[in-house]
C-alpha positions, -999 to 999 in steps of 0.1 A, spaced: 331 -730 -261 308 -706 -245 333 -697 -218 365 -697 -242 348 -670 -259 347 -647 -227 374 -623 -219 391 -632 -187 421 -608 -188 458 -617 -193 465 -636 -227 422 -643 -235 416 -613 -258 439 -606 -291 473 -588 -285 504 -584 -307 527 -615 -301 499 -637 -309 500 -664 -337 467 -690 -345 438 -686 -371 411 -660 -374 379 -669 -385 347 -654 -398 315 -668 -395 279 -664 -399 263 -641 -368 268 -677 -344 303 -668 -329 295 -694 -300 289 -723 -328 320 -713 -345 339 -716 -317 327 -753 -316 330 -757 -349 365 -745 -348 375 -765 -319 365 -797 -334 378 -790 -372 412 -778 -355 414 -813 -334 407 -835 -358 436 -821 -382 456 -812 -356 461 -850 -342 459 -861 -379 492 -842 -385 508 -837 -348 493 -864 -330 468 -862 -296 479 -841 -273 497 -853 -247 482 -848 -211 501 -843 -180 509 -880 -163 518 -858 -131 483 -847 -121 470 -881 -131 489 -900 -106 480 -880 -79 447 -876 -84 448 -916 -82 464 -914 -49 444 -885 -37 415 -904 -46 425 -935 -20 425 -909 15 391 -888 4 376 -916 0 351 -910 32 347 -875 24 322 -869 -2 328 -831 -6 365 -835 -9 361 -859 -40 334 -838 -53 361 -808 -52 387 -830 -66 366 -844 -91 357 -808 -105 394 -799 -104 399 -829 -127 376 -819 -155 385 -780 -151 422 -794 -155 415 -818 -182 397 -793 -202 423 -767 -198 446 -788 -214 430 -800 -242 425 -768 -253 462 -759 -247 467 -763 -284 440 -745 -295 423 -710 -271 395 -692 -282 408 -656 -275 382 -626 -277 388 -611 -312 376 -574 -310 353 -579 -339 318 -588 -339 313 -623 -364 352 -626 -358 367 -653 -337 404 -661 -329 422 -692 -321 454 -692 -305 473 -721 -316 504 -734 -297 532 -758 -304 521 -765 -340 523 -738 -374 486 -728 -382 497 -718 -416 503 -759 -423 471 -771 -405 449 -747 -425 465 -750 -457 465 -783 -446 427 -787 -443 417 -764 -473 436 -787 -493 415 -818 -481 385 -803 -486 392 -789 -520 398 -826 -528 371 -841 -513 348 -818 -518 332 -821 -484 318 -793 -465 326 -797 -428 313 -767 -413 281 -747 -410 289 -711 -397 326 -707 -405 332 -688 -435 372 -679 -441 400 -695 -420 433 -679 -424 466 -686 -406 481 -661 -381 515 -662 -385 524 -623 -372 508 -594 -345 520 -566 -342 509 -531 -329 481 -513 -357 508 -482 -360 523 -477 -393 561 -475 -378 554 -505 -359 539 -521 -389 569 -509 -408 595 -523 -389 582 -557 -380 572 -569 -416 607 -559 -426 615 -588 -406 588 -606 -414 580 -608 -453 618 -622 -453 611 -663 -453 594 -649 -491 606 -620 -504 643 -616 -496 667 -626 -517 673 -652 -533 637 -659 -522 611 -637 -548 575 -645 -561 550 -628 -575 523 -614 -551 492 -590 -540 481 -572 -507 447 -579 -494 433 -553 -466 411 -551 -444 407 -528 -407 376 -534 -383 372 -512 -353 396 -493 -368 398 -455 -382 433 -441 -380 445 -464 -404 448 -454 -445 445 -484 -467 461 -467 -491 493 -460 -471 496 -494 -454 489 -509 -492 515 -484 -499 544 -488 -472 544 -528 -470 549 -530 -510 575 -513 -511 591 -534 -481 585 -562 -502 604 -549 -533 634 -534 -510 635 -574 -502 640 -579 -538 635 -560 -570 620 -588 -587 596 -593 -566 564 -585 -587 525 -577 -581 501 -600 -596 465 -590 -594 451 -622 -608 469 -660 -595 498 -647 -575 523 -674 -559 511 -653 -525 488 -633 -512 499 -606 -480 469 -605 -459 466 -574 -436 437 -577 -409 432 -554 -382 410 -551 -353 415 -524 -332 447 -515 -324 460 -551 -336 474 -555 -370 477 -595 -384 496 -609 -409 499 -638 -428 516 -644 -460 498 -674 -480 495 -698 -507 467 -709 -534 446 -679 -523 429 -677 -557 426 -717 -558 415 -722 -522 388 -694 -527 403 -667 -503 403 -693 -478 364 -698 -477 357 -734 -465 321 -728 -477 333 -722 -515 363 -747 -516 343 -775 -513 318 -764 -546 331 -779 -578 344 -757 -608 362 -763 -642 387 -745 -632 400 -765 -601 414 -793 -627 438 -771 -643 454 -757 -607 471 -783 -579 475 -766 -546 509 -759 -541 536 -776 -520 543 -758 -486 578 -765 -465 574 -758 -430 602 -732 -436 584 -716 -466 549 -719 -443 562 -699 -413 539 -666 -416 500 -662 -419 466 -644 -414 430 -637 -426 407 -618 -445 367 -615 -444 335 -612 -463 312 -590 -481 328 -555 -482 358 -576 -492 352 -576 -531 350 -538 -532 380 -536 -509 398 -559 -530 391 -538 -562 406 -510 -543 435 -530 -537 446 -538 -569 443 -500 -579 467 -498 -551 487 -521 -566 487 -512 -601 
């Protein structure tokens, strides 16, 4: 975990193309990569199956094994080159990347749709009612990256808000924003330009401020924007595993809703404390 968290060049720190799940958590980024790693695997092969390993390097490893056998630093070297290649690929479904944001950690995801697995695992825990991590906060889906310039913004999510919000397709929805690392962005603008996509989509598409069918997520860090277009927001407590799992009244009169993987193809995430206030600021926006 500690060396998945370390930029290493091409394809290790965030970049536009990307899909996977940003997280938040607590000041221990190094713990919630571990965390991550192990909540991720144990969903992911509950829903995909374990990953399969190359048979390939196996075999010859087991025939390389037979001639080195009299020379002890050849195994030793082959022996390293068989964890370092073992542990490469069990992390080839999920990669820490380097996020850009202090208490903010991404996981690439590949070969599987990380707006399934999470809504996936938010929904067991709302259910069961049992907390499952110590430092990770929210856990969002990335289902879109893109380049933090408003044209480039603009002319990717007319693209992408379409599995939602073009016709026939319509809902009811609200924009949540948020930029670290980040001042040449206006949240008023961005809050301004992507509604407005969403109701050249459709005309009755309509804002809902207080239980909408889904909530646009808008995270950027740096010169990255992220997207993710999601379900049971409200229900699933902005996607806060530490609050799903507390009980409330309320939970009894909302089911989490059904997702299709063709309905489920988009996500992102959102974060903490200065979140409320940006939120109220939001729905002004809105309104």
């Amino acid at each position: 975990a500690g060396r998945a968290k370390r930029p290493r060049g091409g394809g290790r720190q965030l970049e536009a193309g990307m899909r996977g799940i940003l997280i938040t958590c607590n000041m221990n980024e190094r713990k919630c990569v571990g965390e991550a790693y192990s909540l991720l695997g144990e969903y992911g092969d509950l829903l995909y199956g374990p990953e399969q390993f190359a048979e390939q390097e196996e075999r010859l490893s087991g025939s390389e094994r037979e001639e080195d056998e009299d020379d002890v630093e050849a195994a030793l070297k082959k022996e390293v080159g068989q964890i370092r290649a073992s542990t490469e690929q069990k992390l080839r479904r999920f990669q820490s990347v380097e996020s850009g944001a202090n208490n903010v950690v991404f996981i690439r995801t590949r070969g599987i749709e990380p707006e399934n697995l999470v809504h996936h695992i938010l929904k067991d825990m709302h259910a069961t009612k049992k907390k499952k991590t110590r430092v990770i906060l929210r856990m969002l889906p990335i289902s879109g990256t893109c380049k933090a310039f408003m044209e480039d913004m603009k002319k990717y999510t007319e693209t992408f808000f379409e599995p939602w919000f073009k016709a026939p397709n319509k809902g009811t929805f609200q924009i949540v924003y948020k930029a670290r690392n980040n001042s040449h962005m206006s949240r008023e603008e961005v809050i301004k330009e992507l509604a407005g996509i969403v109701g050249s989509l459709n005309p009755e598409n309509k804002v809902d401020l207080n239980n909408p069918q889904y909530t646009i997520v808008v995270e950027i860090i740096k010169n990255v924007c992220c997207l993710s277009v999601v379900r049971d927001y409200v229900l699933f407590r902005k996607y806060n595993l530490q609050e799903v799992v507390k009980s409330n009244k309320e939970d009894t009169q909302q089911n989490p809703s059904s997702l299709t993987e063709e309905q489920n193809s988009k996500a992102v995430k959102p974060e903490t404390k200065e979140e409320e206030n940006s939120s109220e600021e939001v729905k002004q926006e809105n309104k």
